[in-house]
N, C-alpha and C positions, 0 to 999 in steps of 0.2 A: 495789261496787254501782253507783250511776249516778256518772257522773263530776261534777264540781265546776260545770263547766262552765253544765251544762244546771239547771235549774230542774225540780224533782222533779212540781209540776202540768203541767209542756208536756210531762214524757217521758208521763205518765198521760193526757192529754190526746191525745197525738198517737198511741196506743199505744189508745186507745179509739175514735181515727175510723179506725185503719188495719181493725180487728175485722170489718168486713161483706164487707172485700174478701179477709183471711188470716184469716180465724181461730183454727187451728192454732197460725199462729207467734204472735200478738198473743195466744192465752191463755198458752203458755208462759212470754212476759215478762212478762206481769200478773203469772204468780205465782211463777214464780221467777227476774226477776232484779230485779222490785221488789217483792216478798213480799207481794203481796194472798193471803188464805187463800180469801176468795168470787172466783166465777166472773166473767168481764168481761164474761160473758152478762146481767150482774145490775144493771151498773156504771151511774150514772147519768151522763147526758152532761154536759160541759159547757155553763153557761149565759153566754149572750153578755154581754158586759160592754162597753156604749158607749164610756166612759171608757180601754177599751185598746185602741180602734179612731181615736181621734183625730187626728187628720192636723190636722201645720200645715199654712197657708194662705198660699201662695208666690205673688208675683205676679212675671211675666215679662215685660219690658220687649222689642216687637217691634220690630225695628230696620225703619227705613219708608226 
């Protein structure tokens, strides 16, 4: 099925924003090679989450 690798929300995730531009290929793996039975016509998006957008805060020393 998906490999170990990937995280099963980012393939779902990335496999739902690819939809507007392929839609063909992104319904085919909705449903069969990650087994959704409803269309990814149907699918609700992802909601942003501040907390996985976090960036440390690096400060860079300019050599003068």
């Amino acid at each position: 099925m998906i490999s170990s690798l990937l995280s099963v929300t980012i393939v779902h995730s990335f496999v739902n924003f690819l939809n507007p531009v392929i839609p063909h290929i992104t319904e085919e793996l909705w449903s069969v090679t990650l087994g959704n039975t409803e269309t990814i016509a149907y699918a609700k998006w992802p909601e942003y989450d501040e907390a996985k957008n976090a960036q440390a805060e690096n400060e860079a020393k300019i050599a003068e």
